[in-house]
C-alpha positions as a printed Julia matrix, in Angstrom:
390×3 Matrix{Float64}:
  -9.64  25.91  -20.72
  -8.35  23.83  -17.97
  -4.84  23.22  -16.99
  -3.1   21.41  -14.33
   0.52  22.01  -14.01
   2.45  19.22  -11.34
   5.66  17.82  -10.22
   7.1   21.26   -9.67
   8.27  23.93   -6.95
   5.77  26.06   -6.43
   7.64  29.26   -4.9
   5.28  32.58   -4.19
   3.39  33.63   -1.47
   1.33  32.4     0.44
   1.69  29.0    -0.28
   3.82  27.47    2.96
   6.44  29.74    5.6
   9.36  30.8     3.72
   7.43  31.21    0.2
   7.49  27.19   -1.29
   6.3   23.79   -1.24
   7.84  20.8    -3.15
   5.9   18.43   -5.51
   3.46  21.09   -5.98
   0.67  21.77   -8.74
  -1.74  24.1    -9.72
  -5.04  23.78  -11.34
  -6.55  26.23  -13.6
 -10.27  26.89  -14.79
 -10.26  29.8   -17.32
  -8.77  32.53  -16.18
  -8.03  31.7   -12.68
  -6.33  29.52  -10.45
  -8.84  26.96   -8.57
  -6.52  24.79   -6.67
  -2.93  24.19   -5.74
  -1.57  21.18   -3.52
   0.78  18.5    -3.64
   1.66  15.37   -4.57
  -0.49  13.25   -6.88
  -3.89  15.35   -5.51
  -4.19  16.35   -9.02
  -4.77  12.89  -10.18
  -8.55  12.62  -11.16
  -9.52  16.32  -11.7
 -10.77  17.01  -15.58
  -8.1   18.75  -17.53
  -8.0   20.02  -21.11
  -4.22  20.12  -20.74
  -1.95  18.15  -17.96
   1.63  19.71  -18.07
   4.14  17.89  -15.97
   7.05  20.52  -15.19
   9.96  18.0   -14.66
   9.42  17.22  -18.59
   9.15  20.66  -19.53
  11.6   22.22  -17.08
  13.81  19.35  -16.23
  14.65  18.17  -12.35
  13.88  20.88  -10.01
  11.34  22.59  -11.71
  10.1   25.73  -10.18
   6.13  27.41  -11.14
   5.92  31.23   -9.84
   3.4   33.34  -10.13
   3.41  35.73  -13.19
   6.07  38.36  -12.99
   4.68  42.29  -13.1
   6.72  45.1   -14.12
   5.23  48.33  -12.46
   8.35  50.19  -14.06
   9.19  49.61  -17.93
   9.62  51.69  -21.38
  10.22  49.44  -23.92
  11.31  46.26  -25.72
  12.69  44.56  -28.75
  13.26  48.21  -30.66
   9.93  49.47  -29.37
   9.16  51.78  -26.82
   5.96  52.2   -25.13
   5.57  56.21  -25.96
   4.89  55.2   -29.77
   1.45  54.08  -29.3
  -0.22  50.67  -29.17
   1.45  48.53  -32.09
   4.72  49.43  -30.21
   3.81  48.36  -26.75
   1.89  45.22  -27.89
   5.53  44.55  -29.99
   7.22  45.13  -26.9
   5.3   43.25  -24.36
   5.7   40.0   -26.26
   9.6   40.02  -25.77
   8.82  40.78  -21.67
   5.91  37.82  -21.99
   8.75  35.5   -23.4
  10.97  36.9   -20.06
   7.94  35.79  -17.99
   6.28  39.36  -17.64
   2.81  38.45  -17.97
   1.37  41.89  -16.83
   2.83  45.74  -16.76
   2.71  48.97  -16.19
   3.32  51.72  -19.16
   6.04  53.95  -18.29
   5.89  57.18  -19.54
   8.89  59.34  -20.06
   8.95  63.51  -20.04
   6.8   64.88  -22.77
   5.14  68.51  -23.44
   1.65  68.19  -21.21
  -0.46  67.71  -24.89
   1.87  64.68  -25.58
   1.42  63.16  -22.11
  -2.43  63.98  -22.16
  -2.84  61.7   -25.36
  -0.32  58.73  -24.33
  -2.36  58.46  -20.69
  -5.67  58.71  -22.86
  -4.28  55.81  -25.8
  -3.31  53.5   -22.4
  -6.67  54.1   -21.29
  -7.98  53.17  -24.73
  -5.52  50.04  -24.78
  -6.57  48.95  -21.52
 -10.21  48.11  -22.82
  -8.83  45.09  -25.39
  -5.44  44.36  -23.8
  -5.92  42.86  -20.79
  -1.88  42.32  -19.63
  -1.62  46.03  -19.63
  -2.26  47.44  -16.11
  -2.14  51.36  -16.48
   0.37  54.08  -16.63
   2.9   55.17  -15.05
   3.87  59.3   -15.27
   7.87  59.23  -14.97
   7.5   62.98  -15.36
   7.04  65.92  -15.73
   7.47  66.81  -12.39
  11.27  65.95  -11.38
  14.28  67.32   -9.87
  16.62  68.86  -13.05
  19.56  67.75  -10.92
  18.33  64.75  -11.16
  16.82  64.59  -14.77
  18.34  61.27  -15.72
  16.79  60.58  -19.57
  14.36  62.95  -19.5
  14.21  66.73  -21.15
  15.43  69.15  -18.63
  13.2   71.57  -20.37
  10.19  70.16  -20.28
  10.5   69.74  -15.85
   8.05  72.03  -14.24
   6.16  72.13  -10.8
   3.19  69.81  -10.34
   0.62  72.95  -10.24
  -2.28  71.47   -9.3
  -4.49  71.21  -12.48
  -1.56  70.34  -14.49
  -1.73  67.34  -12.17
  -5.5   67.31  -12.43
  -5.2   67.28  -16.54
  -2.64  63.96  -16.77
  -5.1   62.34  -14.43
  -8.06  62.93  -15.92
  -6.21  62.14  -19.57
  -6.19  58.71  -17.8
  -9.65  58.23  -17.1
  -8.52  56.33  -14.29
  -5.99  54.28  -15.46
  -3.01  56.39  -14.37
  -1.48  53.68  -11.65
   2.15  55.83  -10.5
   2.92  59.28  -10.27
   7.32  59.76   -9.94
   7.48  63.77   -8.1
  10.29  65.18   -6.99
   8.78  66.2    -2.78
  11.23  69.48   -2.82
   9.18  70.73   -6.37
   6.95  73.72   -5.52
   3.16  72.01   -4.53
   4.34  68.24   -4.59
   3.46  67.07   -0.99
  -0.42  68.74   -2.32
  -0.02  67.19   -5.8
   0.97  63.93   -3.75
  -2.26  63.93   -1.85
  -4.1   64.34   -4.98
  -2.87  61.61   -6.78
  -3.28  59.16   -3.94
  -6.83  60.79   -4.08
  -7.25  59.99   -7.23
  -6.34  56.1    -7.1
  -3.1   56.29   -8.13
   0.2   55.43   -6.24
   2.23  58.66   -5.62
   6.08  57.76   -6.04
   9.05  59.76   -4.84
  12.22  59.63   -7.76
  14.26  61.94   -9.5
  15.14  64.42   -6.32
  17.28  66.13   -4.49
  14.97  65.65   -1.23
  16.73  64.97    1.91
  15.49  62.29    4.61
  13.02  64.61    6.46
  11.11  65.53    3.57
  10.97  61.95    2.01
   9.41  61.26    5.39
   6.74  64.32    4.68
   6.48  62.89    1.6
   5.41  59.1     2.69
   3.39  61.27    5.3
   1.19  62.86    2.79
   0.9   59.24    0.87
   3.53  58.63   -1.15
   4.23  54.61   -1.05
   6.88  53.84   -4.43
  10.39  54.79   -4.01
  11.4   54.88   -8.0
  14.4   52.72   -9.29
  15.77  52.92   -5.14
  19.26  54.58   -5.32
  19.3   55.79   -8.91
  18.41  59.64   -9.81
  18.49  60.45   -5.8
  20.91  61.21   -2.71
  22.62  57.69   -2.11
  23.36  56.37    1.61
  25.46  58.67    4.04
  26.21  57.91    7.78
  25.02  61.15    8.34
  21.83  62.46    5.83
  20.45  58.97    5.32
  18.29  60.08    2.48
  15.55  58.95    0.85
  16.44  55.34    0.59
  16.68  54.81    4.23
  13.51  56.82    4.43
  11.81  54.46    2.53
  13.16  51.66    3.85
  12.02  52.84    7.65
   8.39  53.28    6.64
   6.43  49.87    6.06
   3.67  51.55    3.81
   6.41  52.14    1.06
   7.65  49.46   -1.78
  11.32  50.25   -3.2
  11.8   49.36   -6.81
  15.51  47.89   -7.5
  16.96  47.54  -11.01
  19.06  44.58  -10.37
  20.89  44.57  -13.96
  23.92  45.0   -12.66
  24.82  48.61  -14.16
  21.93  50.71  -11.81
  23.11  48.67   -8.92
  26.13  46.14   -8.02
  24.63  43.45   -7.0
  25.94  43.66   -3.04
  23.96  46.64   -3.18
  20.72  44.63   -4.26
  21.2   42.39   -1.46
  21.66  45.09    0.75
  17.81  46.66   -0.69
  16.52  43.14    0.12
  17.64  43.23    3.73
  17.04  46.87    4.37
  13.17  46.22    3.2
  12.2   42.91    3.5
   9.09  42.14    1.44
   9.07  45.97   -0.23
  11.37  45.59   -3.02
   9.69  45.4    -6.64
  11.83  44.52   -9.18
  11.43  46.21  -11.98
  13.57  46.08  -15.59
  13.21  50.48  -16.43
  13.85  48.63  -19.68
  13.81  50.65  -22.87
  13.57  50.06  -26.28
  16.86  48.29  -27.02
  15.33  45.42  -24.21
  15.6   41.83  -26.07
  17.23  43.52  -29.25
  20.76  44.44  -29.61
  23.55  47.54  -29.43
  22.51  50.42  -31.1
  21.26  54.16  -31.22
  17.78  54.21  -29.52
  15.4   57.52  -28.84
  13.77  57.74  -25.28
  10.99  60.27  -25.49
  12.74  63.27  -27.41
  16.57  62.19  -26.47
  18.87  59.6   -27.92
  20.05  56.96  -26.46
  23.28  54.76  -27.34
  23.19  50.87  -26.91
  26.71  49.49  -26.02
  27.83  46.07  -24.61
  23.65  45.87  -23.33
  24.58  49.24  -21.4
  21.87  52.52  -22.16
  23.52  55.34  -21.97
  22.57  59.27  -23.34
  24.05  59.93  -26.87
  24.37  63.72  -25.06
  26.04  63.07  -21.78
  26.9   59.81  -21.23
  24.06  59.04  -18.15
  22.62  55.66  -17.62
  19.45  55.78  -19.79
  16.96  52.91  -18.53
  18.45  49.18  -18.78
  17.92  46.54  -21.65
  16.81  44.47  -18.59
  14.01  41.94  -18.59
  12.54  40.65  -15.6
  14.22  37.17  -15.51
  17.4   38.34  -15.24
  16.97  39.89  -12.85
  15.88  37.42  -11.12
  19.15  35.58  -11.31
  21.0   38.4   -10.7
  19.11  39.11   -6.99
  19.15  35.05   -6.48
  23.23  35.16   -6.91
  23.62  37.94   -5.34
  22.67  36.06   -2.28
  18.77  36.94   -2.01
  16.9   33.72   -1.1
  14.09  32.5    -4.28
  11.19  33.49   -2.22
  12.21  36.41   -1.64
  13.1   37.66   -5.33
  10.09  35.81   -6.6
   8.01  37.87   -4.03
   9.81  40.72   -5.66
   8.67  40.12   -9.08
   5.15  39.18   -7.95
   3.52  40.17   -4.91
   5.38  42.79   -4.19
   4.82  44.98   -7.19
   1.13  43.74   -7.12
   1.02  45.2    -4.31
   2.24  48.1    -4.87
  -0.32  49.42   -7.55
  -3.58  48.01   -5.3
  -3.54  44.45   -7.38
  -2.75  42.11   -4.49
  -6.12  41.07   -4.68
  -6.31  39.06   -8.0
  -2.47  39.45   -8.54
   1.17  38.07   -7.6
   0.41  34.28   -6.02
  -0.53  31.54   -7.19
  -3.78  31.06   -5.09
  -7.51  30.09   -5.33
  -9.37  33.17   -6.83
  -6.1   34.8    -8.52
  -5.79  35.43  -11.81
  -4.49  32.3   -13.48
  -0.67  34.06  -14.52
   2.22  31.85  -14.19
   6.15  31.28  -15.13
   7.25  27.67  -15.21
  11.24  28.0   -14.71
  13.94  25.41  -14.88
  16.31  24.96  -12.44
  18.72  27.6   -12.92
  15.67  30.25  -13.47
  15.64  29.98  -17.62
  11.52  31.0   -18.61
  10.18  27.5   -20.06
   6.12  28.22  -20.2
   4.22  31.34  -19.2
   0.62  31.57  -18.88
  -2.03  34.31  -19.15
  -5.08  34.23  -17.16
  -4.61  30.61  -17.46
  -3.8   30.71  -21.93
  -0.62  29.64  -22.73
   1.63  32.4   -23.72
   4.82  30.42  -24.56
   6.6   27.46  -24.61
   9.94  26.53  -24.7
């Protein structure tokens, strides 16, 4: 299949200093992109299928590279722990949002459970090609910290308890959330970086020296920045300003407005220019309505779009999806390129896919979100297939 998309803004590094060009299209040839420029350069190349953006999109069309959630649960009344029909259910309402790849987020389970939800990713990986690993949220957090996830099942990440989730993977496990101050986690750290997998700090008590031991040893995610940690104080800066000091580490923000007013997101955006992922920590109830939802073993009440424990009343993941939250950082004062980056080359980045992932270049994977002017999803594409159209 080839595809030519024109007459749009083409926003997404590394196409022109400060992330855009006008007038801009994009060629693709199966599953990649083969050419971008501007103009009427497209004008002569063979085509299968010529899109022109202003008549999809209207004036001031924008075409961004596919959006990738590295940090996600669930959608449209599925969640992501109830095996493949329920992810594949769920990743169409993010693909209709303009999520055209993710990460599995797995929530606190017994170590069997977790063993055979890394192993059925794994399995999923081989015929689902928009699925891009796992991501362990758990077992190894802070129980002042919890969050959604079982108090009782928390334990220390003993080393081959770490070594059984990973090998459950075969490879596919992509994040790691510890808690640094847990018995063994700057080891368990360096094991999981060892083992090709992005070590994440989230869910902790840790103060601002031992986040820095933590990034030391290889940690390089701070998880949903803010939430389920020590927030900002003049004097114990904590582990966001920890993060946000060290250029090896990328912050993910949820900017729904509950986890974070949206100042605050602006604030992430400034503190860490270029490191913020966006990510939706959507569950189930994401693209569905209000209602009682389970998360792992707990449930989970749905009111006014707002996730909230049924037992306790804490924030519960978001009913987020990634466009959103692009509006929300964009009026929040964050310039486009830079919350595009966010959604893109940012988190591509951050799980070792910058290669093939997160711009719309020559060589990339052909994945890409065709917005209208006031950032509503008009046409995604797939490694170049069309995935929806408005």
């Amino acid at each position: 299949m080839r595809t030519i998309v024109h007459s749009a803004r083409l926003v997404g590094e590394p196409l022109a200093v400060g992330g855009s060009i006008d007038d801009g299209w994009v060629r693709f040839e199966g599953d990649r992109v083969v050419a971008t420029g501007t103009g009427d350069g497209w004008q002569g190349a063979g085509a299968d299928a010529v899109v022109d953006a202003v008549a999809v999109a209207g004036d001031g069309a924008l075409l961004v590279p596919g959006f990738i959630d590295i940090h996600g649960h669930g959608g449209g009344g599925a969640a992501y722990d109830d095996g493949p029909e329920a992810i594949r259910a769920a990743r169409a309402i993010h693909r209709a949002h303009g999520t055209t790849r993710a990460v599995v987020s797995l929530v606190t389970a017994p170590l069997e459970t977790l063993e055979r939800r890394a192993a059925m990713v794994a399995d999923l990986m081989e015929t689902d090609a928009d699925i891009l690993g796992s991501h362990l949220e758990g077992p190894f957090l802070d129980p002042g910290h919890k969050g959604a996830h079982d108090e009782g099942l928390l334990r220390d990440p003993q080393p081959g308890l770490v070594r059984r989730l990973l090998d459950a993977g075969r490879g596919t496990v992509r994040q790691v959330t510890l808690a640094p101050e847990r018995e063994g986690a700057l080891e368990a750290i360096r094991r999981v970086v060892g083992a090709g997998a992005a070590a994440a700090i989230g869910h902790t008590a840790a103060d601002y020296d031992l986040c820095r031991a933590a990034f030391d040893a290889g940690a390089t995610i701070l998880t949903h920045a803010f939430n389920a940690m020590p927030g900002l104080h003049h004097r114990a800066p904590g582990p966001v300003a920890a993060a946000a000091a060290d250029p090896r580490v990328t912050l993910e923000v949820i900017a729904d407005g509950v986890h974070l007013h949206p100042d605050v997101v602006r604030l992430a955006f400034a503190l860490a220019p270029g490191r913020i992922a966006l990510v939706t920590d959507a569950m189930a109830a994401a693209g569905g309505g209000d209602g009682r939802y389970d998360l792992g073993a707990l449930k989970v009440d749905v009111v006014d779009g707002v996730a909230r424990l049924a037992g306790g009343g804490s924030i519960a993941g978001s009913t987020l999806t990634q466009d959103v939250a692009l509006r929300l950082a964009v009026g929040a004062g964050v310039p486009v390129a830079a919350a595009v980056h966010a959604l893109t080359g940012a988190p591509a980045r951050a799980i070792g896919r910058d290669g093939d992932l997160g711009a719309l270049a020559p060589g990339f994977l052909a994945d890409a979100v065709l917005l209208s002017a006031d950032f509503a999803v008009k046409s995604v594409w797939t490694a170049g297939a069309p995935a929806r159209s408005a």
